[in-house]
Every structure is written in structure tokens, then in C-alpha cells.
C-alpha positions as CSV (number, residue, x, y, z in Angstrom):
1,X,3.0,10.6,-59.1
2,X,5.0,7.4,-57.4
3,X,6.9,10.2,-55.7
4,X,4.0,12.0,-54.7
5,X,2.3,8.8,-53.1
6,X,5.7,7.6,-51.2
7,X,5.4,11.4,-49.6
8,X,2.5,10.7,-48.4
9,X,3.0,7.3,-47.3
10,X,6.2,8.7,-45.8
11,X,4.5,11.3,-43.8
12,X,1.5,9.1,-42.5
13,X,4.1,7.0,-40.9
14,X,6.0,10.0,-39.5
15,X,2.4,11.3,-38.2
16,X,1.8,7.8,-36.9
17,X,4.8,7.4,-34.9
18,X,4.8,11.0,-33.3
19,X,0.8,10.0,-32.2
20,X,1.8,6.8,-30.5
21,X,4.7,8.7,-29.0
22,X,2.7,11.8,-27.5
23,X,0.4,9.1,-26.4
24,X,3.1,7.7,-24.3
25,X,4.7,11.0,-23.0
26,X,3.7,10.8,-18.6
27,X,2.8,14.7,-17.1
28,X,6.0,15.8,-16.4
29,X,7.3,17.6,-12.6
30,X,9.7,18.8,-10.9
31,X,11.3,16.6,-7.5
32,X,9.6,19.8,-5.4
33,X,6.2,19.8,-7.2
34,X,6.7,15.6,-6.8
35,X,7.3,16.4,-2.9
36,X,4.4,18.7,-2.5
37,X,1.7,15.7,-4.3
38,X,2.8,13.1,-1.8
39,X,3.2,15.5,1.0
40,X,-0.2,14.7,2.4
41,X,0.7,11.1,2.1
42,X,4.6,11.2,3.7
43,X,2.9,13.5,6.6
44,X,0.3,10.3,7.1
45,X,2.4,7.4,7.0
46,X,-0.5,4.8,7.8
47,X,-2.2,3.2,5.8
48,X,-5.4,0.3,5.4
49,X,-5.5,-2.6,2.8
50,X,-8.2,-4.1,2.2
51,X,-7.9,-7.9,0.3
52,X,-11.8,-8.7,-0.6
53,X,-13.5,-10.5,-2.6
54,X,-14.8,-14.3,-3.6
55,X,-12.1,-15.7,-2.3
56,X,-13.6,-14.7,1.0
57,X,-15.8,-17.5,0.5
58,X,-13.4,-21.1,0.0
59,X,-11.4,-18.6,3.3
60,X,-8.1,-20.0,2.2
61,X,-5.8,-17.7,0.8
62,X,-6.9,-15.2,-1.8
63,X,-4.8,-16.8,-4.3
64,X,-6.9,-19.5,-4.1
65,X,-7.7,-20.0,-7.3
66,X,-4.4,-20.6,-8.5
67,X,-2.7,-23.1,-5.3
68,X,-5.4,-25.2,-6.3
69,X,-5.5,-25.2,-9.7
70,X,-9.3,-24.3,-9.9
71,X,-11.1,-23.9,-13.2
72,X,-13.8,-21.0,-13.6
73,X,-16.8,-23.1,-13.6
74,X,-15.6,-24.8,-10.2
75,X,-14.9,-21.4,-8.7
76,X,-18.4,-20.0,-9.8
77,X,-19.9,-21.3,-6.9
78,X,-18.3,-18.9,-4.8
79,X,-19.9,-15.9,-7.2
80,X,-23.3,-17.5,-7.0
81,X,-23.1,-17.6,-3.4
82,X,-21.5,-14.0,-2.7
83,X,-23.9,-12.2,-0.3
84,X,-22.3,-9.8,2.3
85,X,-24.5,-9.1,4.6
86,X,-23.4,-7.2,7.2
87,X,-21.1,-5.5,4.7
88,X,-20.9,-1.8,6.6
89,X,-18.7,0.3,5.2
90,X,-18.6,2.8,7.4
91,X,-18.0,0.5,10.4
92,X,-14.8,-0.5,8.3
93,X,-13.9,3.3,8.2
94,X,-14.7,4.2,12.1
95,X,-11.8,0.9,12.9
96,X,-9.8,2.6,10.3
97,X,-9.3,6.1,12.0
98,X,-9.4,4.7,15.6
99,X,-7.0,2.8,14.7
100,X,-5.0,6.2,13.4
101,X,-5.0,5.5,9.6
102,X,-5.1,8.1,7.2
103,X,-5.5,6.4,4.0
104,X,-7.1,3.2,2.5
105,X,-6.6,1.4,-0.7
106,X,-9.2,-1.6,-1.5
107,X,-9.3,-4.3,-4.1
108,X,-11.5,-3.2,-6.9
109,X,-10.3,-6.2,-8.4
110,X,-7.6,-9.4,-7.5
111,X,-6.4,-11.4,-10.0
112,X,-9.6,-13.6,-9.6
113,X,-11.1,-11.0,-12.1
114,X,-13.8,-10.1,-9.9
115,X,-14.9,-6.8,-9.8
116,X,-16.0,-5.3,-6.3
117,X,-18.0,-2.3,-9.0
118,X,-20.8,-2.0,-11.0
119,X,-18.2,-2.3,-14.8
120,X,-20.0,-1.9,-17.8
121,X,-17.7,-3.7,-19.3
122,X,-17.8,-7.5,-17.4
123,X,-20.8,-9.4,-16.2
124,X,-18.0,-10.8,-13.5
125,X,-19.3,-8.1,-11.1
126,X,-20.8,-7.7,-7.0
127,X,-24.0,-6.0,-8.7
128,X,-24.5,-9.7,-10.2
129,X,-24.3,-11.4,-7.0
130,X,-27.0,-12.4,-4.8
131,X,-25.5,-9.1,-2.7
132,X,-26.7,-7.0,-5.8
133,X,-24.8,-3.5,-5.0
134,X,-21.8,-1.6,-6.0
135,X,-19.6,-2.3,-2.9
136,X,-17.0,0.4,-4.1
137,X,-19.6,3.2,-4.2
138,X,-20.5,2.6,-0.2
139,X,-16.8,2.5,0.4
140,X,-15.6,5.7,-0.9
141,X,-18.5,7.4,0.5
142,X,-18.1,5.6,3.5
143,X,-14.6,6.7,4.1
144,X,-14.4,10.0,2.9
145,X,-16.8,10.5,5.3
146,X,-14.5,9.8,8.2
147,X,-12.0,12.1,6.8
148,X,-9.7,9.3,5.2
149,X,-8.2,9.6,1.6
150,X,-9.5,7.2,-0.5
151,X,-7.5,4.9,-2.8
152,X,-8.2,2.0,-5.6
153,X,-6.1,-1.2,-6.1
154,X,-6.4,-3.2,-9.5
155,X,-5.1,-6.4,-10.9
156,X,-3.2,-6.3,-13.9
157,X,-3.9,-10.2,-13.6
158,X,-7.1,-11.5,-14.2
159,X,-7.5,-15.0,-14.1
160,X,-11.6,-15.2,-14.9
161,X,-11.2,-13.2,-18.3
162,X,-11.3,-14.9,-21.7
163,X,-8.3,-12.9,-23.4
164,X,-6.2,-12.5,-20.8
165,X,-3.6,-15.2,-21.5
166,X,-2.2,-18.4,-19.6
167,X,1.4,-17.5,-17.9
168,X,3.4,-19.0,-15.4
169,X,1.3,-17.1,-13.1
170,X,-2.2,-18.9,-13.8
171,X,-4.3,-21.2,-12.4
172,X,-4.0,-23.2,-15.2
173,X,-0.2,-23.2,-16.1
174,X,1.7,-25.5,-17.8
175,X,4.9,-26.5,-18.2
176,X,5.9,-26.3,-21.7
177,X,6.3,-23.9,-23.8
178,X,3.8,-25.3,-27.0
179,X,1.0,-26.3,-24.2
180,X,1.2,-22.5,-23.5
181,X,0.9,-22.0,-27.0
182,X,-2.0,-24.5,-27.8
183,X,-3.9,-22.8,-24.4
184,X,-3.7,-19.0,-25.5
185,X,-5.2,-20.1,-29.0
186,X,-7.5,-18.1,-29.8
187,X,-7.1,-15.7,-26.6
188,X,-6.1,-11.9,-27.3
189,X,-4.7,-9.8,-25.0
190,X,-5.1,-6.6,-27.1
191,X,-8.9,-7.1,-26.2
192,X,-7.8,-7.7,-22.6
193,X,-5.7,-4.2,-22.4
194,X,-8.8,-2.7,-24.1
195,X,-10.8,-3.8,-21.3
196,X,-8.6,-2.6,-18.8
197,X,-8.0,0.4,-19.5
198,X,-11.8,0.7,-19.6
199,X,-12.1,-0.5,-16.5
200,X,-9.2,2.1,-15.1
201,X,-11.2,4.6,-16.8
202,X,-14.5,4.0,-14.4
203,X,-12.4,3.6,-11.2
204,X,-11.1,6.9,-11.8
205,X,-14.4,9.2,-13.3
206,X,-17.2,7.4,-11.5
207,X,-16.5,7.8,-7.8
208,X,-14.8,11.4,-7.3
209,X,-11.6,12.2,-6.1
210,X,-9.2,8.8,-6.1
211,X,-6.0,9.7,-4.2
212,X,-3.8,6.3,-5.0
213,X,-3.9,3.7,-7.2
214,X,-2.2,0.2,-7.2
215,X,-1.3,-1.3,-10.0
216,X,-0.6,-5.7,-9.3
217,X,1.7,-6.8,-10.5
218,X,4.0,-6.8,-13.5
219,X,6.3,-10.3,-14.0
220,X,8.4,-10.5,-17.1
221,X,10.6,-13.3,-18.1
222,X,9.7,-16.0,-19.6
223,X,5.9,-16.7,-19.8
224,X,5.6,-13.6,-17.8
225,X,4.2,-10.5,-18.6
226,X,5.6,-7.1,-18.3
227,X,5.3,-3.2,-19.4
228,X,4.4,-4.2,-23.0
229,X,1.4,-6.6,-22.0
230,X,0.0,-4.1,-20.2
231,X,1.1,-1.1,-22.1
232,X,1.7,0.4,-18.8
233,X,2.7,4.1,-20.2
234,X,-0.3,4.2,-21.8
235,X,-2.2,3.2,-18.8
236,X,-0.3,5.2,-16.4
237,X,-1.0,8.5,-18.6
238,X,-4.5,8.0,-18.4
239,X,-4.9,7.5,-14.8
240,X,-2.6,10.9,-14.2
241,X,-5.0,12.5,-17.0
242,X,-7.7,11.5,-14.8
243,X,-6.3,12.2,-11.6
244,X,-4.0,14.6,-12.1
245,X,-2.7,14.0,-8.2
246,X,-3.0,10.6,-7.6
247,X,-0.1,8.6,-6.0
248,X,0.4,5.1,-8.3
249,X,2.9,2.6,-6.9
250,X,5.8,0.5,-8.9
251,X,4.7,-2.7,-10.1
252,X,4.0,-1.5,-13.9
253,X,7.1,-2.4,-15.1
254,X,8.3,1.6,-15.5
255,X,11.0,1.6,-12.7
256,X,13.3,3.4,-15.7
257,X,10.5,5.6,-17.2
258,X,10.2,9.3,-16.0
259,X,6.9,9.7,-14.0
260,X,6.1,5.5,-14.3
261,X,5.9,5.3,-10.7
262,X,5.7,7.6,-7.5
263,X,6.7,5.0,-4.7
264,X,8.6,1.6,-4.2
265,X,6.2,-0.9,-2.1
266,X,8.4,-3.7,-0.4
267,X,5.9,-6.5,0.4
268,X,6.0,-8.3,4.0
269,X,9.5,-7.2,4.9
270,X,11.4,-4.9,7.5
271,X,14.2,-2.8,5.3
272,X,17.3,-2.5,6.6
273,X,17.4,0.7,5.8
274,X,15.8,4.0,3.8
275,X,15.5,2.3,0.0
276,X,17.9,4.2,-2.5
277,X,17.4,3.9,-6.3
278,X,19.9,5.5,-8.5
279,X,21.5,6.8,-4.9
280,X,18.9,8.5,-4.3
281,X,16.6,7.8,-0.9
282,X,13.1,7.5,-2.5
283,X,9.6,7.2,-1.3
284,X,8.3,3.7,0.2
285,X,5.7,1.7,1.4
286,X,5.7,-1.4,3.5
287,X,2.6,-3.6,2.9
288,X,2.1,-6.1,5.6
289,X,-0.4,-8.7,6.6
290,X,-2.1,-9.2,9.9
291,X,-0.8,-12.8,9.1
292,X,0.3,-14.7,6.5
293,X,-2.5,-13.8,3.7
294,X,-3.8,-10.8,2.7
295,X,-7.3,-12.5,1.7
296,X,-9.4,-13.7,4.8
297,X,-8.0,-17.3,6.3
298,X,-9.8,-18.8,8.3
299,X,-7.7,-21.2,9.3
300,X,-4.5,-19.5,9.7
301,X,-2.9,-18.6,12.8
302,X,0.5,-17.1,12.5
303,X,-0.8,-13.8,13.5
304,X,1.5,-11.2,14.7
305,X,1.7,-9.3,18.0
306,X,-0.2,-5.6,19.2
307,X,3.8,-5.4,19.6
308,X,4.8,-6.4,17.0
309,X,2.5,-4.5,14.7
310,X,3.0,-1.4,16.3
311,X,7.0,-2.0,16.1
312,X,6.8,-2.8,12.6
313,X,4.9,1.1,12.1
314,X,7.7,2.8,14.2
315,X,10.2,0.8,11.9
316,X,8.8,1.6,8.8
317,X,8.4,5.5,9.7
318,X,12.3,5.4,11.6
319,X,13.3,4.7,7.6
320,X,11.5,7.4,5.8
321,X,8.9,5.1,4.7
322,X,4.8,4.6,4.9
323,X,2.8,1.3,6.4
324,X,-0.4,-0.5,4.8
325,X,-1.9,-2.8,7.1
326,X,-4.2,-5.0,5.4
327,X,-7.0,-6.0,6.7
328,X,-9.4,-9.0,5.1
329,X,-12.9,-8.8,5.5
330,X,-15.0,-12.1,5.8
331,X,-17.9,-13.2,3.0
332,X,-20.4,-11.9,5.3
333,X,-18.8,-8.4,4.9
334,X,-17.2,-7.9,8.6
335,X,-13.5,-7.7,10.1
336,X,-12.1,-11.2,11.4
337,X,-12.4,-10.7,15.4
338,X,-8.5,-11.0,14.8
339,X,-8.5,-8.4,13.0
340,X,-10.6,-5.8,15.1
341,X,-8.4,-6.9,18.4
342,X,-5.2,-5.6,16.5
343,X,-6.7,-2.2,15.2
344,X,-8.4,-1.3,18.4
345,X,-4.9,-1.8,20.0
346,X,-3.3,0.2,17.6
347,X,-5.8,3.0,18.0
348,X,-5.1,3.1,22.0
349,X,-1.1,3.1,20.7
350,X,-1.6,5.9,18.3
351,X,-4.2,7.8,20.5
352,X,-1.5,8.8,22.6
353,X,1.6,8.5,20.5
354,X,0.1,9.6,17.1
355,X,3.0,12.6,17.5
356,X,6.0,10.1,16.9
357,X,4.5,8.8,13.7
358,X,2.9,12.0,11.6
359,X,5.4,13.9,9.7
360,X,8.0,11.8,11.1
361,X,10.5,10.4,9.7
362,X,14.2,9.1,9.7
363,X,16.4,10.7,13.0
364,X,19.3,13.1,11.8
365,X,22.5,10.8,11.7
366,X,23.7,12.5,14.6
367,X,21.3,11.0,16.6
368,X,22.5,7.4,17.2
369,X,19.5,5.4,19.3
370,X,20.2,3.5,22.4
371,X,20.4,-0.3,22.6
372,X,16.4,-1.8,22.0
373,X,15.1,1.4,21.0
374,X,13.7,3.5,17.5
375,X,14.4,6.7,16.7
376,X,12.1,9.0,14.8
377,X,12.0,13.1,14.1
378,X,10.1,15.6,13.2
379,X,11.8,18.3,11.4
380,X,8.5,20.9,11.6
381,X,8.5,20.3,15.1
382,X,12.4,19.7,15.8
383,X,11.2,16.8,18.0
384,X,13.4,13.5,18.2
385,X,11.0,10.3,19.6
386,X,12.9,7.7,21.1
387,X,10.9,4.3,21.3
388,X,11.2,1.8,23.8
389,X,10.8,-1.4,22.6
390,X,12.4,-2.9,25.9
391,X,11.7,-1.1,29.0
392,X,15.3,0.1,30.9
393,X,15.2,-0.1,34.3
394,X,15.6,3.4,35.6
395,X,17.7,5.1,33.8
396,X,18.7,5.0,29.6
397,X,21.8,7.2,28.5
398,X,21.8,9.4,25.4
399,X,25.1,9.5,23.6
400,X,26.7,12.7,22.0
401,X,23.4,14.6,22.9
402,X,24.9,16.7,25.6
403,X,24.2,20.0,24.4
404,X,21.1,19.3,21.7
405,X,18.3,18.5,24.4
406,X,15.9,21.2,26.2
407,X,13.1,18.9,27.2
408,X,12.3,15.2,27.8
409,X,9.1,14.1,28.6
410,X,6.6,11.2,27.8
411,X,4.6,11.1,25.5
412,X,1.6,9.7,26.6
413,X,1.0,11.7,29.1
414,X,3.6,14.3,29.0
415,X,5.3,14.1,32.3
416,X,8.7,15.1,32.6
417,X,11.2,12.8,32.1
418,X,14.7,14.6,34.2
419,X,18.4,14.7,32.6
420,X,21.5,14.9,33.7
421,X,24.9,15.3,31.5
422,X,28.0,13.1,32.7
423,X,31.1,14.1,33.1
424,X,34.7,12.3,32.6
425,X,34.4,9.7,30.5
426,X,30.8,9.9,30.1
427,X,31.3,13.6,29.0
428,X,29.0,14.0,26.4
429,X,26.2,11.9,27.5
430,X,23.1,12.6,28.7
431,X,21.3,10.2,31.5
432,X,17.5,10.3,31.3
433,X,15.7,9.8,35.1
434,X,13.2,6.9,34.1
435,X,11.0,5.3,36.3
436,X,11.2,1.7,37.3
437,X,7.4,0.4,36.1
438,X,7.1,0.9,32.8
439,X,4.4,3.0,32.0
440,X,1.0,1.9,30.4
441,X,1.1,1.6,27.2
442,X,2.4,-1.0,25.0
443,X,5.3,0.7,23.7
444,X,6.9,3.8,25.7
445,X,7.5,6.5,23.8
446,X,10.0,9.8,24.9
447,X,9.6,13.1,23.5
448,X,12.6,15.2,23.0
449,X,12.4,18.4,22.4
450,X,15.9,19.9,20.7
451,X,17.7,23.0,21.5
């Protein structure tokens, strides 16, 4: 009988374990069957973040909250005051694709904990404000109807809710290690997990089709939290069970886990050059700021260039890699004046040079690019884009591209550009006719079309 019982015992634990193990198991694909999912978004290569929420309100950094050390009942003041107005969501998608995005991503929820949806599961939510309306239900609809794919973003963090413990990455961090202790009394982040995967659950079932999904932002170490706080593999299974194509990015904590993450996302930086992980070159994503916040700032002024914007896309495509220009609406619901000034001149960029940035990517490493200029290629197309980011005067020369050029010609408005091939010691060199006035548009562009 005591034999019997340990049998049993035995194989409840054995059924236990193989459960919680299948429950863990990510869709499994092949690199190809990988490449042909993110094809759509490799081919787009431009992006729209949108930072929104209450800390629209205090206009001073989204993270807010924690600079300044502010407690929930000083910060509810901004919820009981939350009333975009002019919100329009489709004027937000009309800027969008004039300004030759593809794709947007929006924050369903910062670390503030507020929730942009109508959640069952929090009363921390827009249909609550004074504004009264699901703001993520108007967005999807919104965009999609301008032809743009249609993405979620969603705090791990969340700095309103009662369970969710106190880390070094709170507004109310300490220093020691028994004030966290005495703090997370009574707090319990298995109820917090529980609620977030709920929450992941209505993102992805309630509004349709949901092409990418950002996870923000895993931290372990000490007072940190990583994979196991959030039980990311868990998490990440149900969002591919729910969306079986959508694109999730790498802050879960699952660089080493098959399937945990489809692209790296380098935050406010140029790479130096395509990202490798294991030796491999792998998908990426540079997300930038207008700025120096990704929450609306009123106040803040180190805004970058039309130029320097539009350099910073050409960079990141010239490397294999994606841009997501964020964008950060005001608490009336509109696009800083900034803001619109820098997408409209992107749009008249990309209205005439779209061709050097979809499906482009890195040049073949035969192609070396001149002094001050970028180099990007199409490999449907066998086109080679050469991007002036400083004018030459009259005449640029091409090294080692003798015999590999058919046609040059401008891009913007496709007039010829004439070649000639040196001789000597230039043999091997081609010397492109340009003329002396630069040409219109804020950043030349040359088509090449290869033999």
C-alpha cells in the first residue's frame, strides 16, 4: 500500500513537471519561416512610437514619477485631470504615413501603470478619466485604416499597482536591502504576473490583428527583476498563441531561450555596425527620440535636425536594421508643433526617396562609399543608393566600381547623372558628372543601377 501511494505521489510530480514544462515550450521555426514573419517588417524599416499617457500632464519626462520620487496619491491628480480633447487618431495616422512610416507601436501601458484600454482587470484605466473612452480601440482602427500595421507596447514595470514590488527601479526605492524588505510586506508579485498576463491577454484578443509587441523592460541584479519575475516564457508563449505572427522585441530577459525574442532594439544610439549575436548578424531596431524624452517635455529643447533625423534613418537601414521614431503626444491629445515640423519634413524626404529605404538594406562589401556619404542596396531591385550627406562640388568618384554600374541618376527626380571611368592610376574608378547646386531636397540621394 505505502508502495502503491509513493507511485502515485511519484507520478503526480512527474505529470507536474512535464505540465509546467510544455507550458514553457515557445512555437518552434525554422531561420526561413523566421525570415518570411518579419519580412513585411525588414521590407518597412520605419517605424512610429508613440510615449502617452499621464505623464503628459506634469510634461516633464515620462518617468516622472520616479525622478521625483512621487507617491500615488500625489500623482492622482494627473488621472483626475486626464481629458484629451482633441485626441484624433486618425490625424496621428495621416502624419504617420506622410511621413513614410509603415508601422506603429503605442504605449498601452508605461511603468506609471496606467492603462491607455478599457482592462477588466484595473480601475487605473482612460475609460475612468474625465476623457471616458478606450483610446486604444480608436487607434487601431484609426491606423489600420491608413494602411499601417499596428503594434502594442507594455510595461513589465508598473509603478501604480499594489503587488508589484519596490526595486531599485521605483519611485519609491531605498537603499537598503531590509527597507526593501519591510516595503514589499505584504506585496505579491504572483498576483502581479496574474494580472499581467491578463492584461496581455486583452491586448492581444480584443482589438484584432496585433503585428508587434514590446515588452519594457527586464533588469536583473540585485533588487532587479528579470525572466523569473515576469515568467517571461510563459508570457511570451501566450502572446505567440495569440498572435501566432506577431514580432516581440528583447527585453524579457530570453536573449538565450529559442523563440524568446525576434529582434534586438538598441535605444538612442547609432551602431557602428550590423549587431551580431552568437556571430550571427540579427534583426534590429533603433528607437530614437525626437529629443531627449520619449514622453511629451515641454520644456525641453535639445531637439534634433530634419537632417539629422533623416540621417539617422539612412544609418540605421545602411546596417541592416529598422527605425522607431517616437513621437509624444500632448494631454490635450495632439502632436507637439515640434513634432509635426519633423514628420512633415520627413514625408517630403521619403516622398521622393522612399526607394533608398524599403527593402534596403546593408551595401555588398564590395561597395565601399565615398567620403560623407551612406550606402544602401536593394537586392530585389539590384539597386545601390549612395547618400549625400555633404554635397561634392561637381564631381564624386566611385572606387572599384568600374565595370558594375549601367545607370546613375537622381533619385528625386530621376535625371541622369553622367560617368566616366578613369584611366592610369585611377583605373578602376568611376567619376560621376554632378552638378554644382545641390539639388532640393535635404539629403541627395543617387540611384545606381548595377550591371
Amino acid at each position: 500500500m505505502k508502495l502503491k501511494n509513493l507511485s502515485i505521489i511519484t507520478l503526480t510530480l512527474l505529470l507536474l513537471i512535464i505540465s509546467q514544462y510544455s507550458q514553457a515550450q515557445l512555437p518552434k521555426e525554422t531561420e526561413a519561416q523566421k525570415i518570411q514573419r518579419m519580412k513585411w517588417w525588414t521590407d518597412a524599416r520605419f517605424g512610429m512610437f508613440i510615449h502617452w499617457g499621464l505623464y503628459a500632464l506634469p510634461a516633464r519626462h515620462e518617468w516622472v514619477k520616479l525622478h521625483e520620487r512621487i507617491t500615488n496619491d500625489q500623482y492622482q491628480k494627473y488621472f483626475e485631470m486626464f481629458n484629451p480633447d482633441l485626441y484624433d487618431p486618425r490625424e496621428w495616422a495621416r502624419q504617420a504615413k506622410t511621413a513614410g512610416m509603415k508601422y506603429v507601436v503605442l504605449t498601452a501601458k508605461h511603468h506609471e501603470g496606467f492603462c491607455l484600454f478599457d482592462s477588466k482587470f484595473t480601475d487605473y484605466k482612460a475609460t475612468n478619466t474625465p476623457f471616458g473612452k478606450d483610446l486604444i480601440k480608436e487607434y487601431v482602427e484609426a491606423f489600420r485604416a491608413e494602411g499601417l500595421k499596428v503594434g502594442f507596447y507594455y510595461s513589465l514595470i508598473d509603478w501604480h499597482h499594489p503587488d508589484y514590488t519596490i526595486d531599485r527601479n521605483h519611485p519609491q526605492r531605498v537603499d537598503s536591502d531590509t527597507a526593501f524588505a519591510r516595503l514589499n510586506k505584504g506585496r505579491d508579485m504572483n498576483k502581479y504576473r496574474e494580472y499581467m498576463k491578463n492584461q496581455v491577454r486583452e491586448l492581444l484578443t480584443n482589438y484584432g490583428e496585433i503585428s508587434i509587441i514590446w515588452f519594457d523592460f527586464s533588469f536583473p541584479g540585485k533588487n532587479g527583476k528579470g525572466h523569473a519575475d515576469w515568467d517571461s516564457e510563459s508570457l511570451l508563449k501566450m502572446a505567440r498563441s495569440l498572435q501566432p505572427g506577431i514580432i516581440v522585441d528583447d527585453r524579457l530577459d530570453l536573449k538565450e531561450v529559442e523563440g524568446g525574442w525576434d529582434f534586438i532594439s538598441p535605444e538612442q544610439v547609432k551602431v557602428a555596425k550590423w549587431p551580431e549575436y552568437n556571430g550571427k548578424k540579427i534583426p534590429w531596431e533603433t528607437c530614437q527620440t525626437f529629443s531627449g524624452s520619449w514622453g511629451y517635455y515641454r520644456d525641453e529643447h535639445t531637439w534634433k535636425s530634419n537632417a539629422q533625423l533623416i540621417e539617422l534613418l539612412i544609418e540605421s537601414v545602411s546596417k541592416g536594421g529598422n527605425l522607431l521614431l517616437n513621437v509624444g503626444p500632448t494631454a490635450r491629445g495632439t502632436f507637439d508643433l515640434r513634432a509635426q515640423d519633423r514628420l512633415k519634413s520627413m514625408g517630403e524626404w521619403m516622398k521622393l526617396n522612399n526607394r533608398s529605404v524599403y527593402g534596403c538594406t546593408e551595401a555588398p562589401a564590395e561597395f565601399t562609399a565615398p567620403a560623407n556619404t551612406v550606402l544602401t542596396y536593394n537586392p530585389v531591385t539590384n539597386r545601390l543608393y549612395i547618400h549625400l550627406l555633404a554635397y561634392p562640388m561637381g564631381r564624386l568618384n566611385l572606387k572599384g566600381m568600374n565595370d558594375k554600374i549601367k545607370y546613375v541618376q537622381f533619385l528625386h527626380d530621376a535625371s541622369e547623372v553622367k560617368f566616366s571611368a578613369g584611366s592610369g592610376e585611377d583605373a578602376g574608378t568611376l567619376s560621376l558628372q554632378l552638378p554644382m547646386q545641390k539639388p532640393p531636397v535635404e539629403i541627395a540621394v543617387l540611384e545606381v543601377y548595377l550591371k
